[in-house]
C-alpha positions as CSV (number, residue, x, y, z in Angstrom):
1,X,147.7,112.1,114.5
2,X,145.6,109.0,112.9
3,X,142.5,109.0,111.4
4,X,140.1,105.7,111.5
5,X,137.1,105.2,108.9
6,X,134.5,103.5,111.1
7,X,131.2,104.1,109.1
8,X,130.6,105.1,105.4
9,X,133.7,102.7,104.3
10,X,132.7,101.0,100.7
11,X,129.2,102.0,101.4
12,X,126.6,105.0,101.7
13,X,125.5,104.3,104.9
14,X,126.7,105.0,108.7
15,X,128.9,107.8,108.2
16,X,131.8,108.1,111.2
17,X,135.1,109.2,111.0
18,X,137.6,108.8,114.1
19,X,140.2,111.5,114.4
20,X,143.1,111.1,117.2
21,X,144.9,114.4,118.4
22,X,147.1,115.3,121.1
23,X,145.6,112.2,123.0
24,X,142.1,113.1,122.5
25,X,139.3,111.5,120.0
26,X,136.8,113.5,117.6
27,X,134.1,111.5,115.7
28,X,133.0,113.3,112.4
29,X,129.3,112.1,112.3
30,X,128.0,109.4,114.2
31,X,125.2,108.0,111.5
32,X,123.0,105.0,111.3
33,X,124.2,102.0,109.7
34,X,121.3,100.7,106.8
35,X,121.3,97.4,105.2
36,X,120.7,93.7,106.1
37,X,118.7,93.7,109.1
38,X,120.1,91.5,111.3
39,X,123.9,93.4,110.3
40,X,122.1,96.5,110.7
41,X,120.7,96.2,114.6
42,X,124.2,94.6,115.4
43,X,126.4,97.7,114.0
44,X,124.2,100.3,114.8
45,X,123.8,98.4,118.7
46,X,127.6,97.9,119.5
47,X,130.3,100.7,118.8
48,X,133.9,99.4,118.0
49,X,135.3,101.8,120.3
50,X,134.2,103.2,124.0
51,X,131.5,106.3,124.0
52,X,132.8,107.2,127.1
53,X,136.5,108.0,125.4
54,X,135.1,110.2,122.6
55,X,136.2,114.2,123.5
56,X,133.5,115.7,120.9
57,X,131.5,115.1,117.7
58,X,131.4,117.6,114.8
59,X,128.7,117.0,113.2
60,X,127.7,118.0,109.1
61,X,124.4,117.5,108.7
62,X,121.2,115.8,109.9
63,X,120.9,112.5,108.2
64,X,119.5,109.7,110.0
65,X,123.0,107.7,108.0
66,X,125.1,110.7,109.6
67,X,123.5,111.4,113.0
68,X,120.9,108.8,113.6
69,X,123.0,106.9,116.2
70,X,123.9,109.9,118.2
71,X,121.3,109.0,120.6
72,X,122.7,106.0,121.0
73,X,126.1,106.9,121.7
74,X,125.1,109.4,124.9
75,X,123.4,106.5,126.4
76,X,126.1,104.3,126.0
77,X,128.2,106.9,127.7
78,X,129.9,110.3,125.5
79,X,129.1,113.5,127.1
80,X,131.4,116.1,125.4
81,X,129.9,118.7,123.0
82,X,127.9,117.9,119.4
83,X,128.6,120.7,117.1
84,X,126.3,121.5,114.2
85,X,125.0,124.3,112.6
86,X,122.0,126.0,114.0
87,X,119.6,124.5,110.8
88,X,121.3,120.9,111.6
89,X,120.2,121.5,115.4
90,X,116.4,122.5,114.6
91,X,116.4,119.2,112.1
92,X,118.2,117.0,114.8
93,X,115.6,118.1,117.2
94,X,112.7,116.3,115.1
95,X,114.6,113.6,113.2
96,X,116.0,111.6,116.0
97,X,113.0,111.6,118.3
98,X,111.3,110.6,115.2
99,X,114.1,107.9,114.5
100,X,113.2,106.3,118.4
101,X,109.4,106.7,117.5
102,X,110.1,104.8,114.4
103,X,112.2,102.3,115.9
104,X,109.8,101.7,118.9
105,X,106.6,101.6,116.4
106,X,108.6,99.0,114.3
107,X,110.0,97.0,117.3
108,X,106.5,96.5,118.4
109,X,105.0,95.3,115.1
110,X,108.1,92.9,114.9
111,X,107.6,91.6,118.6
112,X,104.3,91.0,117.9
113,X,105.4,88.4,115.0
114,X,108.5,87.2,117.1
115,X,106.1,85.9,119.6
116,X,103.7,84.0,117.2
117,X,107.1,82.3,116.3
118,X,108.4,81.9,119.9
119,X,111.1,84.4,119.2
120,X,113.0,86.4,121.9
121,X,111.8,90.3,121.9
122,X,114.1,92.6,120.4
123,X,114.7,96.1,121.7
124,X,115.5,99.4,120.0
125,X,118.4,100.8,119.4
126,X,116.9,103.8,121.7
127,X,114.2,104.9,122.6
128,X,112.1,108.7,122.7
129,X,113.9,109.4,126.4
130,X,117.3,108.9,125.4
131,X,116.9,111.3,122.5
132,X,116.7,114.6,124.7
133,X,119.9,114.2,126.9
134,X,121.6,113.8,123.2
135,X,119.9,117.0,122.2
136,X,120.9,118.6,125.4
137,X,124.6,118.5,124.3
138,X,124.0,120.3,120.7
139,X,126.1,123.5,120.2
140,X,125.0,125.2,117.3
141,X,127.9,127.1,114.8
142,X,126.6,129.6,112.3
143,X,128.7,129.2,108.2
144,X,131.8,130.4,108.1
145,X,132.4,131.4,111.9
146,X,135.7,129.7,113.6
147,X,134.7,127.6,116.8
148,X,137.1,125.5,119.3
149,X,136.5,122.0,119.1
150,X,139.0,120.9,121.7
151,X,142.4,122.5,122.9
152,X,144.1,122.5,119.5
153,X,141.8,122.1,117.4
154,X,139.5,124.7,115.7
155,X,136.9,124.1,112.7
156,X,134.9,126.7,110.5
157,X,131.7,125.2,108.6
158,X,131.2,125.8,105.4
159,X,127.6,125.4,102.9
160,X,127.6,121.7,101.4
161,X,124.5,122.5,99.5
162,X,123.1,119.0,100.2
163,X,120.0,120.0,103.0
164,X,119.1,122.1,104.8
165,X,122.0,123.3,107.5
166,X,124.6,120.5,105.8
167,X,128.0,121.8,105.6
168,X,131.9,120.5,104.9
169,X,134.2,121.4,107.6
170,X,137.6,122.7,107.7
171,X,139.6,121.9,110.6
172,X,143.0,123.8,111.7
173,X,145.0,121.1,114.1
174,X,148.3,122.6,116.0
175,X,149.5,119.3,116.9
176,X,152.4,119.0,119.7
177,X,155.4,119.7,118.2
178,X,154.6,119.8,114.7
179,X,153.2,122.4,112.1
180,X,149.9,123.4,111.6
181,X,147.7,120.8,109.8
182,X,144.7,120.8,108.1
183,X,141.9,118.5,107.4
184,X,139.0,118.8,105.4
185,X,135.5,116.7,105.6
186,X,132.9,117.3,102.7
187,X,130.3,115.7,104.3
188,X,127.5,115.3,101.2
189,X,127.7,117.6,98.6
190,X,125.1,118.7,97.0
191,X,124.7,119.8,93.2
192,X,125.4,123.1,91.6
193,X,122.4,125.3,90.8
194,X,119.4,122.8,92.1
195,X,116.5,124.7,93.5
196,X,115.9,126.2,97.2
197,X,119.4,125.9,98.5
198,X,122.4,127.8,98.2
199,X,125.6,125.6,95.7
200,X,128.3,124.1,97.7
201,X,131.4,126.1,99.1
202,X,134.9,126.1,98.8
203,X,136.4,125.3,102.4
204,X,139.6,126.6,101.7
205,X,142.6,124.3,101.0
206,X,144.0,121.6,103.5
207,X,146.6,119.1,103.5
208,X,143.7,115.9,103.9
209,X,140.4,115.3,102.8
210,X,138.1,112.8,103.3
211,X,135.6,113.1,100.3
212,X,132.1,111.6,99.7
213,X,131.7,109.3,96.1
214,X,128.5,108.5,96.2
215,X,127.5,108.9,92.7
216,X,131.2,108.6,91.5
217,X,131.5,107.7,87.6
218,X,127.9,108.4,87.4
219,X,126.0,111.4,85.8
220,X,122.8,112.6,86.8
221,X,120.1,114.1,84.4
222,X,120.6,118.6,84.3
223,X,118.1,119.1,87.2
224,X,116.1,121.0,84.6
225,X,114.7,117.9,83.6
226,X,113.2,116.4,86.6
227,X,109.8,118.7,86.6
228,X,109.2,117.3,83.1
229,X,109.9,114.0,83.8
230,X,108.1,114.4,87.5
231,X,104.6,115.6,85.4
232,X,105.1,112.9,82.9
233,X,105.4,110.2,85.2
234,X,101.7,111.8,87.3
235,X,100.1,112.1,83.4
236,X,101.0,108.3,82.5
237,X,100.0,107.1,86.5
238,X,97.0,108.7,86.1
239,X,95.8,107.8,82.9
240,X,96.5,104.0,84.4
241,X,94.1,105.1,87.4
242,X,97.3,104.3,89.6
243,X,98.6,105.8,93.0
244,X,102.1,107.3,92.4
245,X,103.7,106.1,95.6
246,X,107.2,108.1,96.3
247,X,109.9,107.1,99.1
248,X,111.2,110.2,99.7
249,X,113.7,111.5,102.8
250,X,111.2,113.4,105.2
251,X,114.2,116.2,105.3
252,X,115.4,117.7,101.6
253,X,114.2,115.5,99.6
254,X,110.2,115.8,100.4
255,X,110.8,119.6,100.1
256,X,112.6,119.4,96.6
257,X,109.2,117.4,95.3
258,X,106.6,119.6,97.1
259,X,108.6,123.1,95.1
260,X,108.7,121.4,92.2
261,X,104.7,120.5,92.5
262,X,104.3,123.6,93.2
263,X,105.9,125.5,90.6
264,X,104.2,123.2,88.1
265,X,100.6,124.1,90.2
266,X,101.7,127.7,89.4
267,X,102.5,127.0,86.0
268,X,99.2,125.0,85.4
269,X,101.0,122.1,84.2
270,X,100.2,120.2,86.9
271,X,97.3,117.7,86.7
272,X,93.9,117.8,89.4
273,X,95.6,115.0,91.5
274,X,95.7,115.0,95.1
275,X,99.0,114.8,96.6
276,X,99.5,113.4,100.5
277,X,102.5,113.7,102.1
278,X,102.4,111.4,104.9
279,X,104.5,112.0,107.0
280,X,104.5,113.9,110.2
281,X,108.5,114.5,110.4
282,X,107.7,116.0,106.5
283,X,105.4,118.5,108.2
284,X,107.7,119.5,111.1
285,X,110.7,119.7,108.8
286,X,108.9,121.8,106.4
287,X,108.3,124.1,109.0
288,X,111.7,124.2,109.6
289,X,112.9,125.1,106.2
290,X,110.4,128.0,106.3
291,X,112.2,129.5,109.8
292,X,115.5,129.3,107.5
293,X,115.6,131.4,104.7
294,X,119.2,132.6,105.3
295,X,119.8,129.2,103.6
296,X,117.9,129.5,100.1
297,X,119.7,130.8,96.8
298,X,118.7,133.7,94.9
299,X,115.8,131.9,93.2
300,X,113.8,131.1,95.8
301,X,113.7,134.1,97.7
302,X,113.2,135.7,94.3
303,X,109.6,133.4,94.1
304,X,109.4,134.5,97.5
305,X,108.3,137.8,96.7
306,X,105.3,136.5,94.9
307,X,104.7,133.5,96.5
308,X,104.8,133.5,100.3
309,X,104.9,129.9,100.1
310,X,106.9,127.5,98.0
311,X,106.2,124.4,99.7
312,X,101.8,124.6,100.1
313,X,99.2,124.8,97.2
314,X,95.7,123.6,97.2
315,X,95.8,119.9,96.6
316,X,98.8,119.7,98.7
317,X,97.6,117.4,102.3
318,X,99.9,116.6,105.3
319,X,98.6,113.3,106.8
320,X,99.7,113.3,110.4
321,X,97.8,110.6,112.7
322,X,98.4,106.8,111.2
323,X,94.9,106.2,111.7
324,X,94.3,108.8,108.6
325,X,97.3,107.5,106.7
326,X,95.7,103.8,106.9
327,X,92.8,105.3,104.9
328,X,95.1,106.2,101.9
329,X,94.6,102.3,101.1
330,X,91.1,102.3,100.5
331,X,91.0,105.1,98.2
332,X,90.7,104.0,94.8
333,X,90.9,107.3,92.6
334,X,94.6,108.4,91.1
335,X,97.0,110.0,94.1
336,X,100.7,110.9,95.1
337,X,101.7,109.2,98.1
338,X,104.8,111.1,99.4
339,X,106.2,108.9,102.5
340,X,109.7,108.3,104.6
341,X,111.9,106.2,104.5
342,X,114.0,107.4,101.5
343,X,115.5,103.7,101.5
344,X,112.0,102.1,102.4
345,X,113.6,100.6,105.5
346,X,111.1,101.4,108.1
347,X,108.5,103.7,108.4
348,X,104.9,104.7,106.5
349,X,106.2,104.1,103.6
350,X,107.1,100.3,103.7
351,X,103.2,100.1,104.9
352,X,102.5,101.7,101.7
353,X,104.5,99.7,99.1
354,X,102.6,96.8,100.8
355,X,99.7,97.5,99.9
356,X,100.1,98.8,96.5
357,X,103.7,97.2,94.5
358,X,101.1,94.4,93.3
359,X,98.8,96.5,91.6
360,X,100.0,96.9,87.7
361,X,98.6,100.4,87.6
362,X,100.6,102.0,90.4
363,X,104.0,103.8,90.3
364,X,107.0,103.4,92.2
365,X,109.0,106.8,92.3
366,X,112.3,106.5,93.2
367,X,113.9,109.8,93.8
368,X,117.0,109.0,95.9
369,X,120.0,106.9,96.7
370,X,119.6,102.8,97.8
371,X,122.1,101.3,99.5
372,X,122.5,97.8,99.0
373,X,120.1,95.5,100.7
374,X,117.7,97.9,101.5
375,X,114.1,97.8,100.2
376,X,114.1,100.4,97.9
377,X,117.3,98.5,95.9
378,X,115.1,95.8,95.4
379,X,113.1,97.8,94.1
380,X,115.4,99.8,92.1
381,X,117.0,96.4,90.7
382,X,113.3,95.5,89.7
383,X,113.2,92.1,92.1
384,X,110.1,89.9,90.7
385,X,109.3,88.9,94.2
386,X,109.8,91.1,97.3
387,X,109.8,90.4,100.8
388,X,107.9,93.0,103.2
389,X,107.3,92.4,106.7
390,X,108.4,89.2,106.2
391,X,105.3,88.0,103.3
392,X,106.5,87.7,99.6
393,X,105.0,90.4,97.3
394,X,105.2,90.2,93.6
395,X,106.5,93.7,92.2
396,X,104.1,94.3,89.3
397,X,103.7,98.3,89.4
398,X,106.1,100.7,86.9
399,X,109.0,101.8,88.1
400,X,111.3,105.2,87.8
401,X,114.0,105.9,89.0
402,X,114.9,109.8,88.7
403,X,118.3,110.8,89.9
404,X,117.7,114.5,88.7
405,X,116.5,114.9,92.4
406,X,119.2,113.4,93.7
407,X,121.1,116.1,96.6
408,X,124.5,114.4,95.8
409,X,127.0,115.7,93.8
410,X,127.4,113.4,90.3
411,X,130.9,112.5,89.2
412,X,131.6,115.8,87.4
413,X,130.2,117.9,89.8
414,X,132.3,116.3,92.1
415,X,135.5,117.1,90.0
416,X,134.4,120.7,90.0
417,X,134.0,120.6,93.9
418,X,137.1,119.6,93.9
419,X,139.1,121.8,91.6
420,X,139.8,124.8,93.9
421,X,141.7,122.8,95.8
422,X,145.5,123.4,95.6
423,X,146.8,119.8,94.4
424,X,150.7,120.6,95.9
425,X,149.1,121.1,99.2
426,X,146.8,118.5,99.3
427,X,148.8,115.0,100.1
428,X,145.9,112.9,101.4
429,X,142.3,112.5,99.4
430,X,139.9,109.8,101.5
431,X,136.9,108.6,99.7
432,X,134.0,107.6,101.7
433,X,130.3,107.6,101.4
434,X,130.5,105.3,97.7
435,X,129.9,101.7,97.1
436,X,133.8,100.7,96.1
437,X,132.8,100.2,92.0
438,X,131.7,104.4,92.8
439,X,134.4,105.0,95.1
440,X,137.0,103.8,92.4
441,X,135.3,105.6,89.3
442,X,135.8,108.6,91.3
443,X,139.3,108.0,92.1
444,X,140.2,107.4,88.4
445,X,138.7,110.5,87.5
446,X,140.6,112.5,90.5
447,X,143.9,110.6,88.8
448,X,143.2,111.5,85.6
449,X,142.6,115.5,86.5
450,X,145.9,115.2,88.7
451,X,145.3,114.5,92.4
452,X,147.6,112.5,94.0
453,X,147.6,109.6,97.2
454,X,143.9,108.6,97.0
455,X,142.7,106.2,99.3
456,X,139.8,104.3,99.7
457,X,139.8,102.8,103.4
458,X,137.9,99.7,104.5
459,X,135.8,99.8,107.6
460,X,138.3,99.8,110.6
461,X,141.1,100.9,108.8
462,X,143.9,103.8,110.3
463,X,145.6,106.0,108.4
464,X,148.9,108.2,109.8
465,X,148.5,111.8,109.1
């Protein structure tokens, strides 16, 4: 049995792990690769092994970086199964034929400047018709329910806590000839005790685990604090007369921001400000969160009972047409922009940092991860000059980074993830999903509390199980 790290290796993005068993190949996740741009179309457009040879993807959650290039990889050719849970499957259904809408707006806009340049066209990675035969092959797994994944191998899911539908997965392997084996993937974990979802679970122990780092050696603020900070930051914009403009992941993410608004409208803390959320993937995907309810903790439903719904109040708008989000520009009085992408790759958002990063009295909110490279770390990292569709903008607006909202796991909470686990059964820990400076904070701290054989693999890189 071998296990190969093809995505998520020293970085956030692209998650996909390669498992070979009694002759046959799973891929755990099959995400989108984010970073440089010409690195990124190149990845993300050429797989290092053949779609056609993969047996079946298990999937853990519905993260453009953990299932945007499924797509992708039925039209170049796999046609085995795609399990997910049934919240993962209603996300998948609206994320990645947003993705190719995305993709096809952006090609166009690029082409358009290409040609003034005498540049070759480029073409997405995929477009809205290869999305539905992808969608086709979806088989949807409830928590906790065992489920054959090929002839050998069985998997039960179990709650990350990071979105909606995200889970870790245990897998049971009878491999020819040898004893049972079994190998864990955390997928993202979320944080203990943040609002809406349930905390993560223990998947039971197993004798491998490949583990996310993403915020390894780092400690986030108690998610108490974000609401205060969250109103402080609207009280200071709008005594400014700024626009608050907030990248934000259309799926988790938005929803986090719109309960905490909300709870602050009910509160009457929060200010007379209009708040837009533009972004029409935001609307279906709240819609979505309100079909699940099996998936909230005890909190929400308890606010549930007096408040039919957590993620709506009166000043609350979702901008769907991009003929009504162009107008957000020319309005001039204080405002919360709420737009994909989280990372400010592609998207309303990048539209929307274009028109405003200049302006001295705006906000930049940053309420999630940036991998390197992207937009939003130039942002985070406070570059004087920024480059946006391809014109140098000179980043005068405030700031804030807030990694109270953040659905990963910090450092700690990662140890605490982690302590059920039976340390004289567990041989094998694999980190993934960290930049390597993360990646190795976390695997100091694993040493330190007694964990043995950690690994962090580079891209490409086998492993004998």
């Amino acid at each position: 049995m071998e296990l190969q790290f093809i995505g998520a290796a020293r970085t956030v993005t692209g998650s996909m792990h390669l498992l070979h068993v009694n002759g046959k190949q799973i891929l755990l996740d099959c995400g989108m690769f984010q970073g440089r741009r010409a690195e990124t179309y190149e990845r993300n457009k050429n797989f290092p092994f053949d779609p056609t040879t993969i047996d079946a993807v298990v999937l853990s959650h519905a993260h453009i970086d953990h299932a945007g290039n499924l797509p992708n990889l039925v039209k170049n050719g796999f046609a085995g199964k795609i399990f997910c849970t049934p919240a993962t499957a209603d996300l998948c259904r609206i994320m990645l034929m947003d993705s190719a809408h995305i993709q096809e707006k952006d090609v166009e806009f690029v082409n358009k400047r290409r040609a003034k340049k005498r540049l070759l066209p480029i073409e997405p990675l995929y477009n809205t018709e290869d999305v539905q035969p992808m969608l086709d092959l979806l088989v949807e797994i409830p928590y906790r329910t065992d489920f054959e994944v090929l002839n050998g191998v069985s998997g039960k899911y179990f709650d990350a806590g990071h979105i909606l539908g995200s889970a870790s997965v245990h897998l049971t392997i009878e491999e020819k000839g040898k004893k049972t084996f079994h190998l864990g993937f955390t997928g993202d974990v979320g944080r203990p005790n943040l609002p809406i979802l349930r905390d993560p679970e223990f998947m039971g122990n197993v004798s491998a685990l490949i583990c996310e780092s993403t915020y390894g050696g780092k400690l986030h603020a108690p998610p108490e604090e974000s609401s205060k900070k969250l109103l402080e930051v609207v009280k200071r914009t709008m005594d400014r007369g700024g626009k608050i403009i907030v990248p934000s992941f259309s799926v988790g993410r938005t929803q986090d921001l719109v309960y905490q608004l909300n709870n602050l409208k009910n509160e009457g803390l929060l200010p007379d400000i209009p708040v837009y959320v533009d972004s029409p993937l935001s609307m279906k995907a709240t819609e979505i969160f309100r079909k699940h309810p099996e998936c909230f903790d005890e909190e929400t439903n308890k606010i549930l009972k007096s408040d039919d719904d957590v993620f709506g109040f009166e000043r609350l708008h979702f901008i769907r047409e991009a003929e009504e989000s162009k107008t957000l520009n020319d309005k001039r009085e204080p405002c919360m922009i709420i737009a994909a992408s989280g990372m400010c790759e592609a998207g309303r958002i990048v539209h929307h940092l274009n028109n405003n990063i200049e302006n001295p009295n705006n906000t930049v909110l940053i309420v999630g991860y940036q991998a390197e490279h992207t937009l939003g770390k130039k942002i985070v990292d406070r570059n004087p000059e920024i480059s946006i569709f391809g014109e140098v903008k000179k980043l005068n607006c405030e700031v804030v980074v807030m990694n109270s909202f953040s659905a990963h796991a910090d450092n700690n909470e990662l140890l605490g993830y982690m302590a059920p686990f039976d340390k004289s059964m567990l041989k094998n820990i694999f980190l993934v999903h960290g930049d390597l400076e993360r990646a190795e904070r976390f695997a100091a701290s694993l040493t330190e509390n007694k964990f043995k054989q950690i690994d962090i693999p580079e891209r490409m890189q086998k492993f004998e199980l």
